[in-house]
C-alpha positions in Angstrom: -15.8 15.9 -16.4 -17.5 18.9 -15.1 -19.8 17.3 -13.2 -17.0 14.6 -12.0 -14.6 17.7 -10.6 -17.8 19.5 -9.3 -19.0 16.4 -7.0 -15.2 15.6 -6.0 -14.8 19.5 -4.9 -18.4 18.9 -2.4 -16.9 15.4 -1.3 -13.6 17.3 -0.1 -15.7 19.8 1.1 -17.9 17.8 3.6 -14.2 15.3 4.2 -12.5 18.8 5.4 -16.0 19.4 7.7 -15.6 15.9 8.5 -12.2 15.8 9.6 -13.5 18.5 12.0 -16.4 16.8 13.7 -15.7 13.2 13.5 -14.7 11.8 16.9 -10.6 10.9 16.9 -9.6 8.1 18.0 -6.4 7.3 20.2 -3.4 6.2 18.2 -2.0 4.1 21.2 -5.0 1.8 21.0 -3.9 0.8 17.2 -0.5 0.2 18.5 -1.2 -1.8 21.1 0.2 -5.2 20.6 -1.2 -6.9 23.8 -5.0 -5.9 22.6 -4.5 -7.1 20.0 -1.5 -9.4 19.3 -1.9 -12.6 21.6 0.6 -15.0 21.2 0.3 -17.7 18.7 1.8 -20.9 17.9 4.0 -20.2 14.4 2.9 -16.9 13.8 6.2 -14.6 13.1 5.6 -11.8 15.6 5.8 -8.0 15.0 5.8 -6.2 18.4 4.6 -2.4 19.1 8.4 -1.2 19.3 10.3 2.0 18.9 13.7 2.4 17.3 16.7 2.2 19.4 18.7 4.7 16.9 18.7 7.3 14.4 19.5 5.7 10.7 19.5 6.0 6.6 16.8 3.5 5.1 17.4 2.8 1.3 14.4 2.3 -0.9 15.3 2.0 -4.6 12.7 3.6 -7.1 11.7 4.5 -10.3 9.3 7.1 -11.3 7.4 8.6 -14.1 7.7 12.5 -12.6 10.1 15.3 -13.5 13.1 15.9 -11.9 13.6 18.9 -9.7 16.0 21.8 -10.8 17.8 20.5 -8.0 18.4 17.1 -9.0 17.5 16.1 -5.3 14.0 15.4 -6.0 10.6 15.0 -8.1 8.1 17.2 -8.4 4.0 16.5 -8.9 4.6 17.1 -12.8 4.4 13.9 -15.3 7.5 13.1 -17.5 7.6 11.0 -20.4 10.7 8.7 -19.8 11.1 6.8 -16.4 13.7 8.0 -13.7 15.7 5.5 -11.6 18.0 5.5 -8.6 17.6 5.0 -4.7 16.3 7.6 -1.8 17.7 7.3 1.6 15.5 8.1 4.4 15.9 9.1 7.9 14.6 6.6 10.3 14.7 8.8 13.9 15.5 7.6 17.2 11.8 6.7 18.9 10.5 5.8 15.3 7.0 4.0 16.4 6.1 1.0 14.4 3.3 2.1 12.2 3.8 5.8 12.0 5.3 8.3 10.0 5.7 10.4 13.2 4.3 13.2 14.5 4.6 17.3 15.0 3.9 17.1 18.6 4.8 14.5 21.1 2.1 11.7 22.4 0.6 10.7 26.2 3.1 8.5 25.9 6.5 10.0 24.8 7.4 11.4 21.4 7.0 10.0 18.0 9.6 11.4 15.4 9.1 12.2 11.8 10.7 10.3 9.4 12.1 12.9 6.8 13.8 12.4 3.3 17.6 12.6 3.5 19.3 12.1 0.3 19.2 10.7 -3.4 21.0 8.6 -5.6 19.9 8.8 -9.0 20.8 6.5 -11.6 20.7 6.4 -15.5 18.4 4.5 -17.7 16.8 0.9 -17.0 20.0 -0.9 -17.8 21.9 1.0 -15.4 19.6 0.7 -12.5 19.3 -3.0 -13.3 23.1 -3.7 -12.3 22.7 -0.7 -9.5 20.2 -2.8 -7.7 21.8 -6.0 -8.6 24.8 -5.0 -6.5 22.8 -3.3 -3.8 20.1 -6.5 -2.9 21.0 -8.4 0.0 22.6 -11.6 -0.7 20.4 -13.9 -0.2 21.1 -16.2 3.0 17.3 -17.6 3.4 13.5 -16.6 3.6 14.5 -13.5 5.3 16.4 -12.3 2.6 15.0 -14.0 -0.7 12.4 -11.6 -1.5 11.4 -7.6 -2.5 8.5 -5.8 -2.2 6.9 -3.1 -4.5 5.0 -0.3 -3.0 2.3 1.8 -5.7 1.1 4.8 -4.0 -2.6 5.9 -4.4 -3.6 9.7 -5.4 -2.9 12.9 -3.4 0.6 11.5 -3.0 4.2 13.7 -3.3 7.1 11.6 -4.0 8.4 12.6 -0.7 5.5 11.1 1.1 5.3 8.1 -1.1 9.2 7.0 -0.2 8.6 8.0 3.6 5.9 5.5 3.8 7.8 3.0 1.4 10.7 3.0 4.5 8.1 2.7 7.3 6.8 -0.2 6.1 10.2 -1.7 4.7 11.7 -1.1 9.0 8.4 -2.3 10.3 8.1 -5.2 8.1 12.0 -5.8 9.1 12.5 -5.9 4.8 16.1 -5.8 4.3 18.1 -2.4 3.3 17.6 -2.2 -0.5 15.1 -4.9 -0.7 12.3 -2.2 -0.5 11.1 -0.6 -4.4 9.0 2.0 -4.5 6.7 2.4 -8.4 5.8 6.8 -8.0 3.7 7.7 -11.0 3.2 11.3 -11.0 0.2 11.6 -8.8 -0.8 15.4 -7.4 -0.4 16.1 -3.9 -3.8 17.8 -4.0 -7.2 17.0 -2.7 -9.0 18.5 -5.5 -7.1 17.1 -8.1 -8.9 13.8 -8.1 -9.9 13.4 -11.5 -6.1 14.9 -12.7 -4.4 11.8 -10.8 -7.0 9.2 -12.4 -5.7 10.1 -15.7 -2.1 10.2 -14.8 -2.6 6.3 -13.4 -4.1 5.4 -16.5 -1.0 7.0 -18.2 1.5 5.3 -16.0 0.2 1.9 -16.7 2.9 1.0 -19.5 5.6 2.3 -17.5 4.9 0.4 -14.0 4.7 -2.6 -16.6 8.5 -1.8 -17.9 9.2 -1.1 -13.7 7.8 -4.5 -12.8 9.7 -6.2 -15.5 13.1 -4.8 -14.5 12.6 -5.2 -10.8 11.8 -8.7 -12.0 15.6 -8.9 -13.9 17.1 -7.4 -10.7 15.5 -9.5 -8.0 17.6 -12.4 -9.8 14.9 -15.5 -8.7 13.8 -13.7 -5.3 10.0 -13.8 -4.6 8.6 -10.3 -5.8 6.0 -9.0 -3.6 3.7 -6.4 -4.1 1.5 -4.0 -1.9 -0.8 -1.6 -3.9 -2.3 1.0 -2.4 -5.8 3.3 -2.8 -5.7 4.0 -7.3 -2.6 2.3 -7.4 -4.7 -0.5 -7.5 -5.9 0.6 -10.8 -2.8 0.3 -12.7 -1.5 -2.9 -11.2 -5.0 -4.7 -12.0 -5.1 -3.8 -15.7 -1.0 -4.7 -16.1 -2.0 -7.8 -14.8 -5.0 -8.3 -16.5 -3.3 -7.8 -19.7 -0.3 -10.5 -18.9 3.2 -9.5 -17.6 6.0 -11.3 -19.3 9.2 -12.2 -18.3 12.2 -10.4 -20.4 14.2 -13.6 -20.3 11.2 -15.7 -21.6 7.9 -16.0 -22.9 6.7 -16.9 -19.4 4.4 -14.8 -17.0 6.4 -13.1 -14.3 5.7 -14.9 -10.7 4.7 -13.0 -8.0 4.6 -14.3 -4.1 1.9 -11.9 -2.4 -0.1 -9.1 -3.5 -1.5 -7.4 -1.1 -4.3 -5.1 -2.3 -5.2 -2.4 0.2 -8.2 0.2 0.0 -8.6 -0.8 -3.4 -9.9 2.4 -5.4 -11.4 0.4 -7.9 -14.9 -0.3 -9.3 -16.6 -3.4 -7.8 -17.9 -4.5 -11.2 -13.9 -4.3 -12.7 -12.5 -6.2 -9.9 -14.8 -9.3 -10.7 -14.1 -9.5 -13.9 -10.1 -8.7 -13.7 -9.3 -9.9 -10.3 -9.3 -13.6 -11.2 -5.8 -12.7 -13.1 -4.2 -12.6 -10.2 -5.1 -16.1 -9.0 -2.9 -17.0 -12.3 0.2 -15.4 -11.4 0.6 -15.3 -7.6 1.1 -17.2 -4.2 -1.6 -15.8 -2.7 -3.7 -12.3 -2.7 -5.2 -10.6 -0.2 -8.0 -7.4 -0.1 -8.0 -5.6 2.8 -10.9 -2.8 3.4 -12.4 -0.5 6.0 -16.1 0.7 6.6 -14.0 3.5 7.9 -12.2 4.9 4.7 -13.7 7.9 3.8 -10.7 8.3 1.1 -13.0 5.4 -0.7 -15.8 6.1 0.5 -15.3 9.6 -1.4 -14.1 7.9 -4.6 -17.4 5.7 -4.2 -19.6 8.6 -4.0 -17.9 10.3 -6.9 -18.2 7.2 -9.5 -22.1 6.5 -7.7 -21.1 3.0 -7.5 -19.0 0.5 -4.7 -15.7 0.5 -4.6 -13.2 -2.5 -3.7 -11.8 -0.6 -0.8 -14.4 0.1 1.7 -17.5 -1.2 2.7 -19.1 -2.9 6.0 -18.7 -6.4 4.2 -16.3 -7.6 1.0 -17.9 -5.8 -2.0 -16.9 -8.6 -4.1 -15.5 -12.0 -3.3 -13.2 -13.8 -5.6 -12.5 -17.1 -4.4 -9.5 -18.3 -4.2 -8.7 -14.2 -2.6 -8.9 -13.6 0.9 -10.7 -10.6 2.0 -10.5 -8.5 5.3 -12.2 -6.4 6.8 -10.5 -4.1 9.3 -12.8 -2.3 11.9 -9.7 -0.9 14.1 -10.1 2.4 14.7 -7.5 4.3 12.9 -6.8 8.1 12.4 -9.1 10.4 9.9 -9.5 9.8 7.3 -8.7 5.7 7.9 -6.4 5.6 4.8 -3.6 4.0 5.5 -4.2 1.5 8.3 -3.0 -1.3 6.7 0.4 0.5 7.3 -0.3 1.8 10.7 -2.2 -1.3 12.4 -0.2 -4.0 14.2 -2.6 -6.9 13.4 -2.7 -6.4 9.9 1.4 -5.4 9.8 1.7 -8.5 11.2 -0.3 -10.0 8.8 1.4 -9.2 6.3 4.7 -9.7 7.6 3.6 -13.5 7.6 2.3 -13.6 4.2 5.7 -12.3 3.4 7.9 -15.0 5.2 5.6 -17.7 5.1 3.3 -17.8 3.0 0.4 -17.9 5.7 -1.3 -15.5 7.4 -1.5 -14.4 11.1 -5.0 -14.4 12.2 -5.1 -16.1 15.2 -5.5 -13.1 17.6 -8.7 -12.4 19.6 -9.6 -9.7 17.7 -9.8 -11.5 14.4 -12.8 -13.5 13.3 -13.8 -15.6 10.5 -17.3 -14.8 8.7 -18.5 -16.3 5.9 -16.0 -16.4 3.3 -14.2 -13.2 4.8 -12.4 -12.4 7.5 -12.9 -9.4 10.2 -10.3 -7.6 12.2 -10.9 -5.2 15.2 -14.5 -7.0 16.3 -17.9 -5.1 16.1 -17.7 -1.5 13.9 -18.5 1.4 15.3 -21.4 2.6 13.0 -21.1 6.3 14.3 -17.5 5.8 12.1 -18.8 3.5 9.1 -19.0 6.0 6.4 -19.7 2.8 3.8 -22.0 -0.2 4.0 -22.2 -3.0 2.1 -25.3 -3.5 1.1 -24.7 -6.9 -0.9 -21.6 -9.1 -1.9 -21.1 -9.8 -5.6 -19.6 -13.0 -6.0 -17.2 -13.2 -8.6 -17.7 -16.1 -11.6 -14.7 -14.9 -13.6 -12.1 -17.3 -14.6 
């Protein structure tokens, strides 16, 4: 564990000198829709955009941190019971699809920062299933018969883990409600890497117990799932290990799982990632040779990780994998949440069932695909040096 905390500590080190030297690269160019969004034929578009008005969005959650004195809020500290209820937050006026927003303005106008507003907490897992019974929105057809699940990676707060749950539920056009947020009690701290991959461990048998309920709520709606950085850890094991449904001895169904800067060990995700084949509509990996936030966690274990890498470090087939090579803020985190061609893409795995990869910057390779054409190797802080092929059933 020493030597774990030791290396972690030298990785943030040189990723805090990094964050200083490394080139930047201009927002605008993610957003740009007509670089990199051509019109196709079918395709469900999602257009660079910014909001026309200032309003609440609700994402219902449950979490496995301790309440604040308050009552208005979690804090960074691990519970052991589950808390329920729904936060409400502020979507500003100039919102930019794919941001959180911004201190200071851009070249091209300001970009607002979405901010937590206000909480309704609710009781125990009976209580929130009725609450978000009543809250969903009725369903009136394939835009409305669904919910997503957000898991947050490490070095998250709750507050930052509900603001990015809202951005992508307005981007994504998800319906008020529809949106549920999973916040094990992860550290907003750099250094406490080794602290959050315990608590994920821990929070396993409760995102189980969350999955089931929002499973009971959703009432027969497709259940969707985007994991993000270690919270890819928990949901691979959960599903590994079978999920049930309460009201019968069946495996829950899930429509999409979309698996994004997978923190998880190449070798693991062989063997366990078949599951998902089992109890989904479809699942795809998305990584950059970008991610230093992986490419970190790589360093640290000695060994690839899922998440980042020049070329899939593992193909499962029967998963799709991607490759992202748009050039994306430092550290190159969170661009499946910040890029229009892989919002988009996921927007129409969402509503259709297909994907939308028919732009000029997308490219299939074999068994892969690429987004965002040739990398920039002065950027690529991970190769690929082979692809394991998975023969797990």
């Amino acid at each position: 564990m020493k030597r774990g905390a030791g290396l972690w500590s030298a990785v943030v080190g040189a990723w805090m000198l990094a964050a200083c030297t490394l080139p930047g690269t201009a927002p605008l160019q993610t957003l740009s829709a007509t670089t990199y969004l051509p019109p196709s034929t079918g395709e469900i578009s999602l257009d660079a955009r910014q909001t026309s008005q200032t309003f609440d969005y609700p994402v219902m959650f449950g979490t496995t941190r301790k309440p604040l004195p308050s009552g208005a809020g979690f804090s960074d500290e691990r519970d052991e019971t589950m808390h329920y209820g729904r936060v409400f937050v502020t979507i500003p006026k100039g919102h930019r699809t794919g941001s959180l927003g911004t201190t200071a303005g851009t070249l091209f106008g300001t970009d607002p920062k979405l901010s937590v507003n206000r909480f309704e907490n609710v009781g125990d897992e009976g209580q929130f299933l009725a609450f978000a019974r009543q809250a969903l929105a009725p369903v009136v057809g394939p835009e409305t018969g669904y919910v997503v699940v957000l898991i947050h990676g490490y070095n998250n707060a709750f507050n930052a883990a509900a603001l990015r749950a809202a951005q992508l539920g307005v981007d994504l056009d998800i319906p008020a409600n529809n949106m549920f947020l999973f916040s094990w009690a992860a550290r907003s701290d750099l250094i406490k890497y080794t602290f959050d991959e315990a608590t994920v461990d821990a929070s396993e048998v409760y995102f189980r117990s969350f999955l089931g309920a929002v499973a009971q709520a959703a009432n027969g709606r497709k259940i969707h799932i985007v994991a993000h950085s270690m919270g890819n850890r928990a949901l691979l094991r959960v599903i590994a290990s079978g999920l049930k449904s309460v009201s019968s001895e069946r495996d829950i169904r899930f429509g999409q799982i979309i698996l994004a800067s997978a923190d998880v060990d190449r070798d693991l995700f062989a063997q366990l990632a078949p599951n998902y084949l089992k109890v989904a509509d479809r699942t795809t990996v998305y990584l950059s040779p970008y991610d230093f936030a992986v490419a970190a966690s790589s360093h640290v274990h000695d060994y690839p990780r899922v998440g980042c890498g020049t070329a899939p470090q593992v193909i499962v087939p029967g998963i799709d994998s991607i490759v992202s090579t748009i050039h994306d803020d430092f550290p190159a985190h969170a661009y499946f949440a910040q890029t229009l061609p892989i919002l988009k893409d996921i927007k129409n795995l969402i509503l259709r069932n297909m994907p939308a990869r028919s732009g000029g910057e997308w490219a299939r390779k074999d068994g892969y695909w690429t987004v965002g054409g040739a990398p920039d190797m002065a950027r690529v802080v991970c190769r690929t040096t082979n692809t394991l092929m998975s023969t797990a059933k």
